[in-house]
C-alpha positions in Angstrom: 145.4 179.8 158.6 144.8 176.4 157.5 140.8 175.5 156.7 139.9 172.7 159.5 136.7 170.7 159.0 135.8 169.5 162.2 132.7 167.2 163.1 130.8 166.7 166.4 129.8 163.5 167.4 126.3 162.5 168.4 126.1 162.3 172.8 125.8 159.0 174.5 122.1 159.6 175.4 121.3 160.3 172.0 122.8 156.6 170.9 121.1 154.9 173.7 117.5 156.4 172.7 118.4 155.3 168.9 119.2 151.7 170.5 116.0 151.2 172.9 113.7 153.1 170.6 114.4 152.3 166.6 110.9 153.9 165.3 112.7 157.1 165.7 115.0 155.5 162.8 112.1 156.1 160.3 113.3 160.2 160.4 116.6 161.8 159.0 119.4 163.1 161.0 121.3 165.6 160.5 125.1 166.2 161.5 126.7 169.6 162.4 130.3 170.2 161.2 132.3 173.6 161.3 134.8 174.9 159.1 137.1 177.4 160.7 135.1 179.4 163.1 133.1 181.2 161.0 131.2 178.7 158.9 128.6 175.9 160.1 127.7 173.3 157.4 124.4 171.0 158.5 124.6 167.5 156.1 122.2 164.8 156.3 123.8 161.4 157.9 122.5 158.9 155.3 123.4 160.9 151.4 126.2 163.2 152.9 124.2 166.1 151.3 124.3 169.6 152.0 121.0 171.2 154.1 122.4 174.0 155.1 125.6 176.4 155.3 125.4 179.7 157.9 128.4 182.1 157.8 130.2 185.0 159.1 133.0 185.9 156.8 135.4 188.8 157.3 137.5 190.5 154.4 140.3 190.8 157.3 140.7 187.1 157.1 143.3 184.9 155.0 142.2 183.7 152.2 141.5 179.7 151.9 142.7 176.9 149.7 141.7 177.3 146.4 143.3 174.0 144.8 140.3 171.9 143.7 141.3 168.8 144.4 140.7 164.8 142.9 138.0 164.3 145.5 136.2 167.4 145.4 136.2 166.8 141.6 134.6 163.6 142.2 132.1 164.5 144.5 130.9 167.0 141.6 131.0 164.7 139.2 128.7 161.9 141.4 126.0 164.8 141.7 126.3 166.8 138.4 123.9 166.4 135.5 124.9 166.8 132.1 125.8 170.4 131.3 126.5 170.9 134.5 129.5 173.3 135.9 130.9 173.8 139.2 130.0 176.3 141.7 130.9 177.2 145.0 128.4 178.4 147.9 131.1 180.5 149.3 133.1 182.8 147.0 137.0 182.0 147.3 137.6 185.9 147.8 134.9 186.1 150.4 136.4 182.8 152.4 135.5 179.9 150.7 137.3 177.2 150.1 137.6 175.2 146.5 139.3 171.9 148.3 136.3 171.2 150.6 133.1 169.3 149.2 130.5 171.1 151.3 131.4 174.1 149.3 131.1 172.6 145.8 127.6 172.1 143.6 127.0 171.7 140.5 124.9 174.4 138.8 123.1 175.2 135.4 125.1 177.2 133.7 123.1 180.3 133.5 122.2 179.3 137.3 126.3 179.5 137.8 126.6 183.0 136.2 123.2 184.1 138.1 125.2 183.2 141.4 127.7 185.2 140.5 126.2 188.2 139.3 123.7 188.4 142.3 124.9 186.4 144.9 129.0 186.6 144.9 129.9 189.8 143.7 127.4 192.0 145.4 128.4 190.5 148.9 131.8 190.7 147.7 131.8 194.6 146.6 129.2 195.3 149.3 132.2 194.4 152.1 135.0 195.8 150.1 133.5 199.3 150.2 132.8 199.6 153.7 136.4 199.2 155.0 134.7 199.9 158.8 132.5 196.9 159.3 134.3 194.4 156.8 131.7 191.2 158.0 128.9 190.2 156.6 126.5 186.8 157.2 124.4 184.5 155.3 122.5 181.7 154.8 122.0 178.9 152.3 119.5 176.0 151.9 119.9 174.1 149.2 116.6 172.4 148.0 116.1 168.9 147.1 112.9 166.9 144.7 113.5 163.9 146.6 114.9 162.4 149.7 117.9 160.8 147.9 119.0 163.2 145.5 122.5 164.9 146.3 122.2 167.6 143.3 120.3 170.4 144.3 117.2 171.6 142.2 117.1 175.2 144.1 118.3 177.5 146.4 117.1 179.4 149.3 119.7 182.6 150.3 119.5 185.4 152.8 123.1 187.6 152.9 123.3 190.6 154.8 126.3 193.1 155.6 126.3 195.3 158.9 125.8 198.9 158.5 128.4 201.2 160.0 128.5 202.7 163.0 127.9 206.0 162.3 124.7 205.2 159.9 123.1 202.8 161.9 119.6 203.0 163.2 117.9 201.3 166.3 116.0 198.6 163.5 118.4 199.2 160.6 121.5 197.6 161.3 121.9 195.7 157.7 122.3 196.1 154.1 120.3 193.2 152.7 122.9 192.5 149.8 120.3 189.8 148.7 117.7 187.3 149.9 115.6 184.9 148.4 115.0 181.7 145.8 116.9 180.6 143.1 115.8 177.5 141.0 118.5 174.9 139.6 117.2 172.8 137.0 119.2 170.9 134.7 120.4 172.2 131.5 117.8 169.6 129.3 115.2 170.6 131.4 115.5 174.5 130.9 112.9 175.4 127.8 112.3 179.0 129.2 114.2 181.8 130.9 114.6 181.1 134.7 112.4 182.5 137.2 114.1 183.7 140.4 112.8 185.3 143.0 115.5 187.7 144.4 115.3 191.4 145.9 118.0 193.2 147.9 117.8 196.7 150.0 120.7 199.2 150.9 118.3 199.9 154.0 116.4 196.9 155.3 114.3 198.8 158.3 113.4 195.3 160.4 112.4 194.4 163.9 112.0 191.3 165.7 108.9 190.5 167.2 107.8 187.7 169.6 105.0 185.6 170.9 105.7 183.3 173.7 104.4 180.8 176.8 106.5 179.4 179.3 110.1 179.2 178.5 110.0 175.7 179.9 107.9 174.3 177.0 109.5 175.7 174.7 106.6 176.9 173.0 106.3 180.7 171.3 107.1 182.3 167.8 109.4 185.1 167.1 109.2 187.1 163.8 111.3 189.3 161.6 109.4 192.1 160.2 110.3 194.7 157.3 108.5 198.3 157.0 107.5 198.4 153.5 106.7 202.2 152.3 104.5 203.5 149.5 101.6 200.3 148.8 98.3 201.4 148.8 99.4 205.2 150.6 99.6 202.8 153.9 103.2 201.4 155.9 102.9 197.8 155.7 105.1 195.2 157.5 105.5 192.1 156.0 107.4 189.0 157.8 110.2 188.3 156.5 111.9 185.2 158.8 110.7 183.5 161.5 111.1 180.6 163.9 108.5 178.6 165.8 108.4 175.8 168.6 105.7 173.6 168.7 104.8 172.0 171.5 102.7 169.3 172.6 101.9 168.3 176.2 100.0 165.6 177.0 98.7 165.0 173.4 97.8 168.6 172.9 99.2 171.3 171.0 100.1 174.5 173.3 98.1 177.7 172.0 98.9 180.8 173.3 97.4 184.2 171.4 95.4 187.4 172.1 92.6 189.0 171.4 92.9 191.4 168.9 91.7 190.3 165.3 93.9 192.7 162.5 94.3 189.7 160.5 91.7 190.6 157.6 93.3 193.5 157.8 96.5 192.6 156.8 95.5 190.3 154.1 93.4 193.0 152.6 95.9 195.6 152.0 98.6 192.4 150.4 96.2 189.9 148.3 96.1 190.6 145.2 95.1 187.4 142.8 91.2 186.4 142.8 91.9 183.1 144.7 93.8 184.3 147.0 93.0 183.1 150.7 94.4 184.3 154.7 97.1 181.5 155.1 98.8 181.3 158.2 102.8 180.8 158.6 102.1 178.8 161.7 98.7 177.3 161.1 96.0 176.8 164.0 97.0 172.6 164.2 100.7 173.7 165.4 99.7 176.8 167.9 99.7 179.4 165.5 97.4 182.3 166.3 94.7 183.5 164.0 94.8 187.0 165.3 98.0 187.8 164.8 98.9 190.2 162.0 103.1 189.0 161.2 101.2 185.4 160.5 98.7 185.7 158.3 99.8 186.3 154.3 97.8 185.5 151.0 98.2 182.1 149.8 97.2 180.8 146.9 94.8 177.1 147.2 97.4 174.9 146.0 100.2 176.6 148.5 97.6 175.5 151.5 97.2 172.1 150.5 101.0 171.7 150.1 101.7 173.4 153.4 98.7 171.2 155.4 100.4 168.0 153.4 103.8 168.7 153.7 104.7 170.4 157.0 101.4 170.3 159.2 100.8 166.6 158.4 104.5 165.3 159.5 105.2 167.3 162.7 102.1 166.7 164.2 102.7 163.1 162.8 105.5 163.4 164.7 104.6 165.1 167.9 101.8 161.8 168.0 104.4 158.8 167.2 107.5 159.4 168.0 109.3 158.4 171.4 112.5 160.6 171.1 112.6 162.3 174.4 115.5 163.5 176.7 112.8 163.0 180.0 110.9 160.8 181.4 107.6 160.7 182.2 107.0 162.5 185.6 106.0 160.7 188.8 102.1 161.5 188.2 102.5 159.8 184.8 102.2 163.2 182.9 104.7 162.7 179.4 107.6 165.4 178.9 106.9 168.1 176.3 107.3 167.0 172.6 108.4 170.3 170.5 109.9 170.7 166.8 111.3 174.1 166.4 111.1 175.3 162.6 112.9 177.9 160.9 110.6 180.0 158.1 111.9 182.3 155.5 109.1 184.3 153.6 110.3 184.8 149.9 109.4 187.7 147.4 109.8 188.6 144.3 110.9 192.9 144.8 111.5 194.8 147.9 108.3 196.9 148.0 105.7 193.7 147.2 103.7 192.4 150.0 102.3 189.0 148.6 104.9 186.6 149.2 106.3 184.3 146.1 106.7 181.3 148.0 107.7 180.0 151.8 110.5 178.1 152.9 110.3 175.6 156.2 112.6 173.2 157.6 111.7 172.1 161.0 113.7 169.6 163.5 113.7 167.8 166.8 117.2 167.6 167.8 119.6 166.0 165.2 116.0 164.8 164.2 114.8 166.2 160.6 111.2 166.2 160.7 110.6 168.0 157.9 113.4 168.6 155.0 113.9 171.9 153.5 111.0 172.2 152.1 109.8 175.6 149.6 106.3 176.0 148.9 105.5 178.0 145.9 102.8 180.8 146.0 
């Protein structure tokens, strides 16, 4: 079948708020376009640039297009630094196609053959040897140093294959064929060996967990926990992915936790360097719970000030000044709920460690991008 790109226009309301309302202009948007039915590529409206591809690819499908045309060549070429080669996202043999931009970027070399050494062919042999469950999913965020840069400087992955029938457990339903970061620098700027931090697991034992208020604020947290084995003669679960709404009615931020205080705990048994400190996934400022055990991990100082500057600061900036709203205010003059939902990914260097080697966020409000994808080294 024929690869069709197909884009979805923003609603009339949306347009409207844009036209009575042009502070909101001051954030990104972001536009959602599908490829097929199994791919979903994110691009930001003003540089055309990739933030994010999600797919399900089967080995049962056709295989795409894989004539690189004039204009994907050119889009390389408008991003690519010198040295550069091309790459694709999406493996051709997996169902990517070489004849659409979204799947083209422009790599290191040794970034290129990294790719393909831990990212292509292990999804790739992983679903040619179960001939059962040929489908697998992942995720890709390609990172940015700047707001108008189109060339990505890094990479944020998470690919898993379903387990078969027969061998699958009540919380261990994947292979994780590989998750994690992958830097990108140019090929000038390279004066040591790169430093990725990748790990992948023929048994990933998760389970999801969640935290929530009223589903009509849209508040609450859900994480994605892994059983790590074997550190310190204890079983430790360490959060892996997460996503949290914050909320804000009536100028305050909705809290809602418990009682029980295991978070000491938890940072004991997984800090290891001297100036290590409990950081919290979903700080205090944007509801996050002090007591819970799935969000508190060891950060370092500098990791703290990032996150407080570069994700707490703008959504509660946010959440203060912007009018972007789908209601009015009520009758008794109370404002609608504000919320930003963002999406966390926990990165580490090896399957067994528990101190986490850096965090990825990327929070929005709608087609609003309140905070980029943004990684936070630990």
């Amino acid at each position: 079948m024929k690869g069709c790109l197909v884009s979805f226009s923003r609603p009339l309301a949306y347009l409207i708020t844009i036209a009575l309302f042009p502070v909101i202009q001051t954030w990104n948007v972001e536009n959602v376009n599908h490829y097929n039915s199994g791919i979903v590529i994110r691009t930001d409206d003003r540089t055309r640039r990739v933030l994010s591809i999600e797919a399900i690819v089967d080995m049962r499908d056709p295989i795409p297009n894989q004539s690189v045309t004039e204009e994907v060549k050119t889009h390389f070429q408008k991003s690519a630094e010198p040295g550069d080669v091309m790459g694709f996202y999406i493996d051709s043999r997996i169902g990517g196609p070489a004849n659409e931009t979204f799947n083209v970027v422009p790599m290191n070399p040794s970034v290129s053959e990294l790719w393909r050494t831990n990212v292509s062919e292990p999804i790739y042999q992983k679903l040619k040897e179960d001939t059962e469950t040929r489908q697998g999913s992942f995720v890709i965020h390609p990172l940015y140093g700047d707001m108008n840069t189109t060339r990505p400087d890094g990479f944020i992955i998470v690919a898993m294959v379903m387990r078969r029938p027969n061998v699958t457990g009540t919380n261990n339903k994947f292979n994780l064929v590989v998750k994690g970061y992958i830097p990108n620098p140019p090929k000038a700027m390279i004066s040591k060996a790169l430093e990725p931090a990748l790990y992948s697991t023929d048994r990933w034992d998760v389970r999801h967990w969640e935290r929530g208020t009223s589903p009509t604020t849209m508040s609450g947290t859900s994480h994605i926990a892994s059983t790590v084995k074997g550190i310190q003669s204890e079983e430790f679960e360490r959060t892996e992915m997460g996503n949290f709404a914050v909320t804000m009615e009536n100028g305050v931020i909705v809290q809602s936790c418990g009682a029980e205080d295991s978070r000491q705990t938890q940072f004991r048994k997984s800090a290891w360097k001297d100036d290590d400190v409990p950081g919290f996934l979903l700080s205090q400022r944007l509801g996050g719970c002090l007591e819970d055990p799935y969000n508190v991990v060891p950060m370092s100082p500098k990791a703290v000030e990032e996150y407080k500057s570069k994700l707490e600061e703008p959504i509660i900036d946010f959440l203060n000044t912007t009018v972007f709203t789908y209601k009015p205010p009520s009758p008794d003059g109370e404002t609608p709920p504000r919320f930003v939902l963002t999406t966390l990914i926990v990165v580490y260097p090896e399957p067994l460690a528990t101190r986490p080697a850096g965090f990825f966020f990327r929070s929005i409000r709608g087609p609003l991008v309140v905070v980029g994808n943004l990684y936070i080294p630990n």
